[in-house]
N, C-alpha and C positions, 0 to 999 in steps of 0.2 A: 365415454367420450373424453374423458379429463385422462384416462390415461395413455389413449393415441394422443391428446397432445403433449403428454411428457415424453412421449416414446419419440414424437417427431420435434419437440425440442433440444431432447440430448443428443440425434443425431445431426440436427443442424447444426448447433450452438453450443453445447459442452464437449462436445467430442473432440471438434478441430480444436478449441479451445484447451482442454483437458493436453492434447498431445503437443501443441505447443509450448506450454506452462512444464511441462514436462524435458522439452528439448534444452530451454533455458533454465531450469532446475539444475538438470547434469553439467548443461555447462559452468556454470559458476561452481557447481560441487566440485567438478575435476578441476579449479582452478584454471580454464580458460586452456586446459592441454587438448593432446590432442585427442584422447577420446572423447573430451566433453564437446570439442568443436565437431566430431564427426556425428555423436549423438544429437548434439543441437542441429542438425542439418538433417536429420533422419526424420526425427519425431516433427521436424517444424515443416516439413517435406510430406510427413503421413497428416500431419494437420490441414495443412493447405491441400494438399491434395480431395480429403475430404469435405472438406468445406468449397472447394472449385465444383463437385461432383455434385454438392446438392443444387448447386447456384445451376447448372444446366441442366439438372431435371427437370428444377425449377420452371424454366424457360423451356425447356421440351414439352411439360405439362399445359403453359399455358395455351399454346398452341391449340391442343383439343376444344378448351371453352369456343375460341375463336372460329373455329370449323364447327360445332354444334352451335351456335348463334347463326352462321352462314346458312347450315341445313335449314334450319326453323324460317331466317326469312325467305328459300327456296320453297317451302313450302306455304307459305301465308301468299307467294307471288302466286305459286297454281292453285291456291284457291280464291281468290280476289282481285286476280290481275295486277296487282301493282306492289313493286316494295312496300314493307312496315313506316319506312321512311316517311314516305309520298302520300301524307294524309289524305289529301282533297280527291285520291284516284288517279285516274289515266286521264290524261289532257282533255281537255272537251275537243270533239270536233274527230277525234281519233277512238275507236275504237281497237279491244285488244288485235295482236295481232295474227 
């Protein structure tokens, strides 16, 4: 387990990081020319792009949790009538329908 979370820390977080540190490396090495402007825009460009990339998986994945908690309370509704929510049951007075 401790190494899916190295494995999912370097591609979150050292990687975009690593290729940005990288973009502004070059550029100060070349003296602020223009390779080192066109490199600083590359790498900080593969950075960010990777790091935008995880940030909407992210948000694509959480999605699932929120559809399997939906299913579970669909299924707790057809076996006891009423949302998980709605402790006390279905209203008196009203049976299911």
């Amino acid at each position: 387990m401790a190494r899916h979370k190295l494995q999912v820390a370097f591609w979150r977080r050292w990687l975009p990081a690593a290729l940005c540190l990288l973009g502004v490396i070059l550029l100060i090495a070349d003296d602020f020319n223009l390779f080192g402007v066109d490199a600083f825009a590359a790498f900080c460009g593969a950075g960010l792009s990777v790091a935008l990339t995880n940030v909407l998986w992210r948000i694509g994945i959480s999605g699932n949790h929120d559809r399997d908690d939906e299913e579970d309370a669909r299924r707790y509704l057809a076996e006891y009538g009423h949302w998980p929510e709605d402790r006390d049951g279905p209203p008196q007075g009203r049976g299911p329908a």
